[in-house]
Short mmCIF file of the C-alpha atoms (twelve columns), coordinates in Angstrom:
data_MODEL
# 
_entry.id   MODEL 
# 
loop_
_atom_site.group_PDB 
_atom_site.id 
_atom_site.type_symbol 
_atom_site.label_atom_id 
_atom_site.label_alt_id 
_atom_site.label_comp_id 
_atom_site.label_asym_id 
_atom_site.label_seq_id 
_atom_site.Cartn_x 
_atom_site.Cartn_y 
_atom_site.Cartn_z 
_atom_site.pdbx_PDB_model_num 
ATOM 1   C CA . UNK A 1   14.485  9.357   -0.571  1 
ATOM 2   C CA . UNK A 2   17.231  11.148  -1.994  1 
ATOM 3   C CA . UNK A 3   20.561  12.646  -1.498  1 
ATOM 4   C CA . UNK A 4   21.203  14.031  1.959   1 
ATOM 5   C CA . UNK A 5   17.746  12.717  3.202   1 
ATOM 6   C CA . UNK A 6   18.680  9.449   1.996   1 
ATOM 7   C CA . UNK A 7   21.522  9.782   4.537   1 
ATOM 8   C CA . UNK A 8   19.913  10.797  7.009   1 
ATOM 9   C CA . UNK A 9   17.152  8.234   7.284   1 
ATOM 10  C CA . UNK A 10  19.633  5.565   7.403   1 
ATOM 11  C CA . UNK A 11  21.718  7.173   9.745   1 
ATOM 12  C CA . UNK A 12  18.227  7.847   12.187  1 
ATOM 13  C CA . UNK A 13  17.457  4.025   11.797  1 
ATOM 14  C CA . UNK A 14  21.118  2.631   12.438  1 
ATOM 15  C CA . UNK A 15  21.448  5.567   15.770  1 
ATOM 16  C CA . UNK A 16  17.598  4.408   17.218  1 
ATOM 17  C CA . UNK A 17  18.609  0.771   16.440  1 
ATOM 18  C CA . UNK A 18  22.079  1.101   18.201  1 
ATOM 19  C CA . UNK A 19  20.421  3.029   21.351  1 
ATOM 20  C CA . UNK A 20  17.868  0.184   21.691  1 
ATOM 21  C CA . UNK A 21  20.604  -2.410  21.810  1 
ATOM 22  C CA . UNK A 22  20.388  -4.032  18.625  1 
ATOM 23  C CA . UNK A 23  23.911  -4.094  16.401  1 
ATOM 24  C CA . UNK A 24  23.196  -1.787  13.330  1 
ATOM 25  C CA . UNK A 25  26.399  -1.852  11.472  1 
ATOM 26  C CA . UNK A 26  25.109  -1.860  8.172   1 
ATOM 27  C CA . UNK A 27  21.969  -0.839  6.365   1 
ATOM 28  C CA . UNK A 28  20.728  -2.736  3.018   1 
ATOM 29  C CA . UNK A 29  18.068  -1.108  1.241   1 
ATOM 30  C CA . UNK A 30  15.578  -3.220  0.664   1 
ATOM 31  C CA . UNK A 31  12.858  -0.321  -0.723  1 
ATOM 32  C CA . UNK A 32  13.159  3.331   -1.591  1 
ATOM 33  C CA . UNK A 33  10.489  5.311   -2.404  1 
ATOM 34  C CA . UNK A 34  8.401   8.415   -0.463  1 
ATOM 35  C CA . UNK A 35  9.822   6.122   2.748   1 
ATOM 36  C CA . UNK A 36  12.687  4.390   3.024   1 
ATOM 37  C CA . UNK A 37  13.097  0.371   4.306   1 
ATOM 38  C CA . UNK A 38  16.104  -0.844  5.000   1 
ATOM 39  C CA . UNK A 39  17.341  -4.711  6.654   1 
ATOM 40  C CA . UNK A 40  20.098  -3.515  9.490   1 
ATOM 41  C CA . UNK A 41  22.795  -5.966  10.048  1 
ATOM 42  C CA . UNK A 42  23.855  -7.735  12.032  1 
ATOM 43  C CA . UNK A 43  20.774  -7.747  14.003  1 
ATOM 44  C CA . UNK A 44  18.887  -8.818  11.165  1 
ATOM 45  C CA . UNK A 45  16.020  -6.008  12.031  1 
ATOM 46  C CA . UNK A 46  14.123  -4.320  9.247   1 
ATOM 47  C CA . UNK A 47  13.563  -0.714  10.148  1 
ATOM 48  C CA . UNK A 48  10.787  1.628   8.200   1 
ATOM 49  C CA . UNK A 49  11.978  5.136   8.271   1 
ATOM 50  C CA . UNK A 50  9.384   7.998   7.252   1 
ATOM 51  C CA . UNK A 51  9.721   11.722  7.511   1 
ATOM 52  C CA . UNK A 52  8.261   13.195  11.097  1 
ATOM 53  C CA . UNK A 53  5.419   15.186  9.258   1 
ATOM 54  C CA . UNK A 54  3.966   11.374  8.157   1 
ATOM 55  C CA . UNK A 55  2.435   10.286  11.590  1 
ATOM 56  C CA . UNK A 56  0.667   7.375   9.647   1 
ATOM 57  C CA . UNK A 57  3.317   4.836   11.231  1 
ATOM 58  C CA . UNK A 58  1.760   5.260   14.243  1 
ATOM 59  C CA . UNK A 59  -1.483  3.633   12.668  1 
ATOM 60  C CA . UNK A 60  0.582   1.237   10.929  1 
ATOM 61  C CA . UNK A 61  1.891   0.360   14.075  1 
ATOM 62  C CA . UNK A 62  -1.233  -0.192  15.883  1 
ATOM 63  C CA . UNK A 63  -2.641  -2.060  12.784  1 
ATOM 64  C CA . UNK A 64  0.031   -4.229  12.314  1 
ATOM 65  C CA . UNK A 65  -0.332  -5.345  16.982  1 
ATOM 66  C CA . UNK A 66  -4.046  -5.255  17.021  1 
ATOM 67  C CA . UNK A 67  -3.979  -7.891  13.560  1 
ATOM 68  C CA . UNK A 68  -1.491  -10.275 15.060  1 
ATOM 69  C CA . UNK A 69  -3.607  -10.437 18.222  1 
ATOM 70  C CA . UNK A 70  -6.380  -12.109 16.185  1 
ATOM 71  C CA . UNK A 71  -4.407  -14.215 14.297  1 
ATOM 72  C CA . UNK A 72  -3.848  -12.877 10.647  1 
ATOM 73  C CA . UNK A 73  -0.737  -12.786 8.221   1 
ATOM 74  C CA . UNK A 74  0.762   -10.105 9.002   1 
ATOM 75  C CA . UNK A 75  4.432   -9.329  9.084   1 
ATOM 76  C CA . UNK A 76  5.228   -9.226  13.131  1 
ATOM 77  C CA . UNK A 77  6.935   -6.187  14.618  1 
ATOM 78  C CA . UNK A 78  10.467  -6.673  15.994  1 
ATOM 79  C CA . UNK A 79  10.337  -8.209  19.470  1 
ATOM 80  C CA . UNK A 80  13.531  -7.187  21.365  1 
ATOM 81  C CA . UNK A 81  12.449  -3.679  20.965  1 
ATOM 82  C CA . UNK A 82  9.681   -2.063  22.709  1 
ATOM 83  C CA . UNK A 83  6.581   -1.641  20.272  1 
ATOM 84  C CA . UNK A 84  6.025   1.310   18.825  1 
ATOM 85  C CA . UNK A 85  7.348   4.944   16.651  1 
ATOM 86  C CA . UNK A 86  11.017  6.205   17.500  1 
ATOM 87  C CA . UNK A 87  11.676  10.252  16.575  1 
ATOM 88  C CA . UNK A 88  14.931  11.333  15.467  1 
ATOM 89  C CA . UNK A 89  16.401  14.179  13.366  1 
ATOM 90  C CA . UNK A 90  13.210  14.825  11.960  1 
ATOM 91  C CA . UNK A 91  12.154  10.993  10.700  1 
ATOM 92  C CA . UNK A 92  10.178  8.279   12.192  1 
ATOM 93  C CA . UNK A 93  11.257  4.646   12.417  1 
ATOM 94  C CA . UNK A 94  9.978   1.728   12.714  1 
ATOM 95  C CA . UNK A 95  11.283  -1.958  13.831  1 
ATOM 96  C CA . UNK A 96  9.745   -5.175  12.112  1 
ATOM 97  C CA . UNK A 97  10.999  -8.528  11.910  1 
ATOM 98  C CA . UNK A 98  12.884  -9.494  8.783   1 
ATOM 99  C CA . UNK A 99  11.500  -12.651 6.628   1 
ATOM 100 C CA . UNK A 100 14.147  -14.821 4.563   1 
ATOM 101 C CA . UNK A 101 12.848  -14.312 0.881   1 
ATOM 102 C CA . UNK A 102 11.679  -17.968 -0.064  1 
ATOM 103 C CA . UNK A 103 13.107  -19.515 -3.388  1 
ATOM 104 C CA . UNK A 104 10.358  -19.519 -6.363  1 
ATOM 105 C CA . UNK A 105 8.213   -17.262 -7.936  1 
ATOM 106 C CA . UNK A 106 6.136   -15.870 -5.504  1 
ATOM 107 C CA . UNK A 107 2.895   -16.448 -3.212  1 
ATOM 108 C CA . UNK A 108 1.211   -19.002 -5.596  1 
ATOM 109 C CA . UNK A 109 -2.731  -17.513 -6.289  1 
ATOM 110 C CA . UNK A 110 -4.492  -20.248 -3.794  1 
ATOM 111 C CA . UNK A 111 -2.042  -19.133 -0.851  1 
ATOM 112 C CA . UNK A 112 -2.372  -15.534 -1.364  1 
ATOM 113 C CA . UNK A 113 -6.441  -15.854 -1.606  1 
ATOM 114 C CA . UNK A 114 -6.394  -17.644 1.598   1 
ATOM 115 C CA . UNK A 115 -3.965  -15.382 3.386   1 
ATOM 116 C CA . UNK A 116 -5.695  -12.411 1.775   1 
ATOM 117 C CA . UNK A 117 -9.402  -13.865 3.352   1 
ATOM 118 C CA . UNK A 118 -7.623  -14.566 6.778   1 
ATOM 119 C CA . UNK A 119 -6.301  -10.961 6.967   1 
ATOM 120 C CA . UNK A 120 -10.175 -9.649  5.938   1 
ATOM 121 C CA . UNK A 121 -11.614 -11.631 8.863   1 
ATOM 122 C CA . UNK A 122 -8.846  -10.002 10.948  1 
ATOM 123 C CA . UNK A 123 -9.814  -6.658  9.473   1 
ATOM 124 C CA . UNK A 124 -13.417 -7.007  10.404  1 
ATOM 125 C CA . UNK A 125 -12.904 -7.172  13.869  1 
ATOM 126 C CA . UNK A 126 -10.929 -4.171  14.215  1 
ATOM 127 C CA . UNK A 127 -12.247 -1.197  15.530  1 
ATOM 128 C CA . UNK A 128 -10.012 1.425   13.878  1 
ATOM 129 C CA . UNK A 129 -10.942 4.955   12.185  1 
ATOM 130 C CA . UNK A 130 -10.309 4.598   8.589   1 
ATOM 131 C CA . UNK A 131 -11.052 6.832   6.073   1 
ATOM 132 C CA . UNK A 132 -13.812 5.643   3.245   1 
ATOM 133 C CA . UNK A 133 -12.405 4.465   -0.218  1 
ATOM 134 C CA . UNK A 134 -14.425 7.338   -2.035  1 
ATOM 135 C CA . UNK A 135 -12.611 9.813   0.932   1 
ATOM 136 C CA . UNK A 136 -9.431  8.099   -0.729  1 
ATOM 137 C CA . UNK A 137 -10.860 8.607   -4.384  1 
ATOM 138 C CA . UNK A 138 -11.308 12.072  -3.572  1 
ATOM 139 C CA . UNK A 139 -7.948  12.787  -2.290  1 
ATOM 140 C CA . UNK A 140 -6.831  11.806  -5.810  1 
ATOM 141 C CA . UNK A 141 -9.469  13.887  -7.695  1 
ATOM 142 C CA . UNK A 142 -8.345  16.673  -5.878  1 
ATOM 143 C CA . UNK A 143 -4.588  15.843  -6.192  1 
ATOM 144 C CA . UNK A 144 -5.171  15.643  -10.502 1 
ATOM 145 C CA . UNK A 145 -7.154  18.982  -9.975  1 
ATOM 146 C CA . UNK A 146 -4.253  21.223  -8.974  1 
ATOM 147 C CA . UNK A 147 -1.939  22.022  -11.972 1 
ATOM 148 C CA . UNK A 148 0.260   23.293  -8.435  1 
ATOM 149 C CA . UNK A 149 0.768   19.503  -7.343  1 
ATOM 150 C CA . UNK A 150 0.548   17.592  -10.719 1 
ATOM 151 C CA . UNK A 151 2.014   19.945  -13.304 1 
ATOM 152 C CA . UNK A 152 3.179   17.927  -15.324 1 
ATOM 153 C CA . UNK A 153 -0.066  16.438  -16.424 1 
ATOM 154 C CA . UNK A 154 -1.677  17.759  -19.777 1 
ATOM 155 C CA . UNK A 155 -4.959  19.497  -19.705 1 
ATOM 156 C CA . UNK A 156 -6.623  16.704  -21.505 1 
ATOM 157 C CA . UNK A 157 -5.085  13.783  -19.430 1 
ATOM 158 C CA . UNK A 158 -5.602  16.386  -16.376 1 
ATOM 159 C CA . UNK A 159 -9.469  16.034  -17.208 1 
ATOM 160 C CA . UNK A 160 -9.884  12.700  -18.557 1 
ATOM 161 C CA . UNK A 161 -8.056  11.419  -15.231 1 
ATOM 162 C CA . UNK A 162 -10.155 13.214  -13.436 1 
ATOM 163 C CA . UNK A 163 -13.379 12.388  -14.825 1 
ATOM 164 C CA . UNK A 164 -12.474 8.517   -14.736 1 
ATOM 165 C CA . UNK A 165 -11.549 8.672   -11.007 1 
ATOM 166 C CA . UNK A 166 -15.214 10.422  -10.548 1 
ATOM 167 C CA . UNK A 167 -16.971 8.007   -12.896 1 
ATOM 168 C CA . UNK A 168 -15.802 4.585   -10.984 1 
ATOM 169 C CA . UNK A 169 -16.386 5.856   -7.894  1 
ATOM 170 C CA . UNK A 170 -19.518 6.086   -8.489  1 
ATOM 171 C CA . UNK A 171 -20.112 3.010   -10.351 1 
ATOM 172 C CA . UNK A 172 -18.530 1.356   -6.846  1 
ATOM 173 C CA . UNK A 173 -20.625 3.062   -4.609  1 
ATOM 174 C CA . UNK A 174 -23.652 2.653   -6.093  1 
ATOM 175 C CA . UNK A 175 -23.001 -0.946  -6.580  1 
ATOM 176 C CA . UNK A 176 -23.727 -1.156  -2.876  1 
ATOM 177 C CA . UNK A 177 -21.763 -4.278  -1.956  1 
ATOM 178 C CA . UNK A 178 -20.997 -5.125  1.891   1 
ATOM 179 C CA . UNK A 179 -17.968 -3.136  3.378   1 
ATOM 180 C CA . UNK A 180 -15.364 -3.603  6.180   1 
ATOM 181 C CA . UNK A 181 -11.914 -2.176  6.519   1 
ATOM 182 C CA . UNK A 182 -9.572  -3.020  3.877   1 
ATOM 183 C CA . UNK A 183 -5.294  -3.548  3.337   1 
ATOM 184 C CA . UNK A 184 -6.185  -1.031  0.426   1 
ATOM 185 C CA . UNK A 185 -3.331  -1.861  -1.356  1 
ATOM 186 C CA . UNK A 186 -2.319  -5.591  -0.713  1 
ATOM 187 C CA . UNK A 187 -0.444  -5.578  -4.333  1 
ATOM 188 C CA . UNK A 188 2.494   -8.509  -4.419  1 
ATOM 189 C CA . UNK A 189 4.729   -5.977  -3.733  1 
ATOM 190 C CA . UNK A 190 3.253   -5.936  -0.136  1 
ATOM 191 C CA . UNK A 191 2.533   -9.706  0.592   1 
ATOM 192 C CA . UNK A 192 6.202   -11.461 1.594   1 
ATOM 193 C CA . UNK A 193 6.446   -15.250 1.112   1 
ATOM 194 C CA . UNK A 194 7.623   -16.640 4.074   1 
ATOM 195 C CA . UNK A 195 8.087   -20.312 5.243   1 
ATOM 196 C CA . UNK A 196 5.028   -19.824 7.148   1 
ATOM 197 C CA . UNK A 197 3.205   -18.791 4.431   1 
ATOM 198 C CA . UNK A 198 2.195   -15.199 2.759   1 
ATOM 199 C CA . UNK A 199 2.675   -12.555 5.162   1 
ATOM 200 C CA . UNK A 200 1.091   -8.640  4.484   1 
ATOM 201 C CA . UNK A 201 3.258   -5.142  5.429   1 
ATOM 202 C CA . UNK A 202 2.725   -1.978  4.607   1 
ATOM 203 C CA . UNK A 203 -1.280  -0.924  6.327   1 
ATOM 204 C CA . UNK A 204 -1.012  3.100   6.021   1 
ATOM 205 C CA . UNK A 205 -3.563  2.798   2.751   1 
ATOM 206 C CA . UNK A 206 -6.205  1.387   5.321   1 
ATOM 207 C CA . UNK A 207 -9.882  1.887   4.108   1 
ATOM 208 C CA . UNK A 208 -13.079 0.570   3.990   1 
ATOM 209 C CA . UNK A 209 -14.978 -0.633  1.134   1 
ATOM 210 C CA . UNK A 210 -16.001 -4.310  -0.500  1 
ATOM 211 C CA . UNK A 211 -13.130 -6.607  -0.576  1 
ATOM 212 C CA . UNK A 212 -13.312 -6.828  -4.682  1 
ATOM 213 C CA . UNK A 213 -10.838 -3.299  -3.883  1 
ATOM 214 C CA . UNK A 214 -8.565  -5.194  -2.223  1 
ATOM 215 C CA . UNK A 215 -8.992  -8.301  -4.585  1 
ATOM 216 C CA . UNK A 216 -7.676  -5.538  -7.214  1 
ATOM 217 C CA . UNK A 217 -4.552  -4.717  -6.519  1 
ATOM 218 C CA . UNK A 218 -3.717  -8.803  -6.635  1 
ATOM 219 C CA . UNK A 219 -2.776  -10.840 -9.739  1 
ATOM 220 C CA . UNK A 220 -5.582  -12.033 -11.588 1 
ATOM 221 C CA . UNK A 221 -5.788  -15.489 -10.693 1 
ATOM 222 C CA . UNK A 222 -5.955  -14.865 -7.107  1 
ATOM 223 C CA . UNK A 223 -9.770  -14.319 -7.205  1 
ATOM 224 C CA . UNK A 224 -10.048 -17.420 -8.992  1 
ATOM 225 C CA . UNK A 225 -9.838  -18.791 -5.580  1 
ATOM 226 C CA . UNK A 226 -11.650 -15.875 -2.973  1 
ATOM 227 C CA . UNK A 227 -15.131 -16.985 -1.766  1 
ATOM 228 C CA . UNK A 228 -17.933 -14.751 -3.037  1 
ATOM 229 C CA . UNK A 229 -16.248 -12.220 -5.565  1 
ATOM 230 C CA . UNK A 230 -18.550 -10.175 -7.680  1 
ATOM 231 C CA . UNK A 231 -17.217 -9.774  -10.852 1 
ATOM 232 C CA . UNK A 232 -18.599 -6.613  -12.291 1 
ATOM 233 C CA . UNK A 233 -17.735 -5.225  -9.373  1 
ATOM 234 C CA . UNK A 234 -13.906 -6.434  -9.184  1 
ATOM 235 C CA . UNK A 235 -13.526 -5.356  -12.664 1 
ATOM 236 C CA . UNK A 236 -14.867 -1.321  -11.736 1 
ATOM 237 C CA . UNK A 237 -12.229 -1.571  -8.740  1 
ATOM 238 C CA . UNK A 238 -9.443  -3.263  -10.991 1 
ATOM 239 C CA . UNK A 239 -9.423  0.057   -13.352 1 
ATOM 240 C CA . UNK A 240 -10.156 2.629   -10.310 1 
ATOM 241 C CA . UNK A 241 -7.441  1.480   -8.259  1 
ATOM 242 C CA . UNK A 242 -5.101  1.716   -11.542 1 
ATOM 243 C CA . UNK A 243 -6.387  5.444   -11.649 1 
ATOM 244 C CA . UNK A 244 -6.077  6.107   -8.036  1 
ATOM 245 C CA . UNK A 245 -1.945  5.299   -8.322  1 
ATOM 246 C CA . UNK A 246 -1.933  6.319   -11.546 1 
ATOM 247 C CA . UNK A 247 -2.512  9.878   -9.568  1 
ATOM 248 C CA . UNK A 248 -0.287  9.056   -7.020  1 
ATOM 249 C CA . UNK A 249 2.538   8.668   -9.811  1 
ATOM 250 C CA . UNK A 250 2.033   12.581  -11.206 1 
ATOM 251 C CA . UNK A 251 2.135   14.081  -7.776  1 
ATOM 252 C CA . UNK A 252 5.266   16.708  -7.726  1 
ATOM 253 C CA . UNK A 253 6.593   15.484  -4.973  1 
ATOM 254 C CA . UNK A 254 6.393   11.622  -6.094  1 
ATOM 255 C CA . UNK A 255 9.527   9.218   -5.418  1 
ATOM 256 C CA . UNK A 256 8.548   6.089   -7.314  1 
ATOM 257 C CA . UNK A 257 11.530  5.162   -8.922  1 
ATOM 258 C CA . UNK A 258 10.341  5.223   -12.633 1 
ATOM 259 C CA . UNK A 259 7.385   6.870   -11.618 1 
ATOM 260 C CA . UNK A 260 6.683   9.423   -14.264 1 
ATOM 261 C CA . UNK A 261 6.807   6.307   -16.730 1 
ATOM 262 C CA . UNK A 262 4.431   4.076   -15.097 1 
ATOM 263 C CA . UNK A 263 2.179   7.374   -15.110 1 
ATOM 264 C CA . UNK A 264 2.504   7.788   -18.585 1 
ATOM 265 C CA . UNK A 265 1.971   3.934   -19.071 1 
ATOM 266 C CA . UNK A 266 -0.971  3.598   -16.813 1 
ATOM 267 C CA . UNK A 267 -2.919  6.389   -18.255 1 
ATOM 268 C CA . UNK A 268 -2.760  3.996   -21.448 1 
ATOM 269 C CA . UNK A 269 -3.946  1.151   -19.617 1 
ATOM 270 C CA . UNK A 270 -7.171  3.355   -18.551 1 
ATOM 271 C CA . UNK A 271 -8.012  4.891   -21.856 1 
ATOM 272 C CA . UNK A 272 -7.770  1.613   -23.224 1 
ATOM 273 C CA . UNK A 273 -10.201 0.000   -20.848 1 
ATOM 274 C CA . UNK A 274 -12.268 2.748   -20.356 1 
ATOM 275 C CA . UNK A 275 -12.787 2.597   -24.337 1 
ATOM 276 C CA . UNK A 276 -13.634 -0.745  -24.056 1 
ATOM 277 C CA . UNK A 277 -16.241 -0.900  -21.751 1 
ATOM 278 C CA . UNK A 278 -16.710 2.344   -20.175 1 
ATOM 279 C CA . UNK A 279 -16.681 3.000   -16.271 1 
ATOM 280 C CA . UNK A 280 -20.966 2.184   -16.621 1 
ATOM 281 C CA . UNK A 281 -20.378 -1.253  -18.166 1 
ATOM 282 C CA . UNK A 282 -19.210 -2.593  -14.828 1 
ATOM 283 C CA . UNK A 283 -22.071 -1.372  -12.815 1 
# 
């Protein structure tokens, strides 16, 4: 968020937080993109703010209750307030409990495989509407089609993007692997290493598809250690979810700090693998 919004959103977190009974003195950003999250202190309570129009918190939300119920890493909404999305001046926040960052380099591959297959055995007993991850596809197609929303795109990356995010899905579908609701993007960005082990946030890219699309948004090694991974098939997902954010990066109204960069750099990163092998060698 920027500028006066930016203000705003901290200023609809620290008033909710106040009127709920929790001290909100001070807000320390702890991400800033399209939403804002911020760790209020003293109350040690991290708050999700989103604008009003984005009613996916109140999936999130539901997500987040209905996984903890059965058991699965996920990060655990804040108790002391009651469960669910506050409204004010035109955002939406939401109250989850903060994690102490542990000490190292992150979720090492064998505890983020296991978390990651705990939170898929959580996610196939949900009973949730999610959208398909070729509905998802789509929404990106469409989104690289309109010079309106992406203009800064050239014709020619316009089209090759386009054609690659048609291509894979394709190859994915048809590969006709077993499905179930997904994360959709459990990237480590998105997994928090806690003294209780990995943790997931962030469920408003919920889909469903074969876990290999989950499995690629994860470092490498990670499905060195998941049960069952088809490899052709992880490799197809590994360069269509690069193209899916690779979209998400030219949008107009993209926040990404360093965005347009990554966009530039990720179109690379397709070309070259698309060159390579081509979307049909994974299939």
């Amino acid at each position: 968020m920027r500028g006066s919004e930016f203000t705003r959103a901290v200023a609809a977190a620290t008033s909710i937080a106040s009127a709920l009974g929790l001290a909100a003195d001070e807000a320390v950003v702890l991400h800033d993109s399209n939403k804002l999250t911020v760790r209020l202190l003293p109350c040690d309570v991290v708050a999700r703010v989103a604008p009003e129009a984005d009613q996916i918190a109140r999936f999130e939300v539901d997500v987040a209750r209905r996984l903890a119920g059965f058991g699965s890493p996920v990060a655990a909404l804040e108790p002391r307030v009651p469960t669910g999305v506050h409204e004010l001046d035109g955002f939406v926040v939401t109250f989850w409990t903060y994690y102490e960052p542990v000490p190292g380099r992150g979720v090492p591959p064998a505890d983020y495989a296991t978390a990651l297959a705990r939170l898929h055995a959580g996610m196939r007993e949900l009973d949730v509407p999610t959208p398909h991850l070729a509905d998802r596809v789509e929404q990106a197609r469409r989104l690289v089609a309109s010079r309106d929303l992406t203009p800064a795109l050239t014709d020619d990356d316009r089209r090759f993007l386009g054609d690659a995010l048609r291509d894979l899905r394709r190859v994915v579908v048809e590969r006709g692997a077993a499905e179930q609701v997904l994360h959709g993007e459990p990237h480590p960005g998105n997994v928090l290493a806690t003294r209780n082990g990995p943790v997931f946030v962030d469920f408003e890219t919920c889909c469903r598809g074969p876990v290999e699309f989950d499995l690629a948004h994860a470092p490498e090694e990670v499905a060195e250690h998941y049960p069952g991974v088809d490899r052709e098939l992880l490799r197809a997902c590994r360069v269509l979810g690069r193209a899916m954010v690779t979209a998400w990066r030219w949008d107009r109204d993209d926040r990404l700090p360093d965005g347009r960069r990554l966009g530039v750099e990720w179109l690379g990163e397709i070309r070259e693998a698309l060159d390579r092998d081509g979307p049909g060698a994974h299939g």
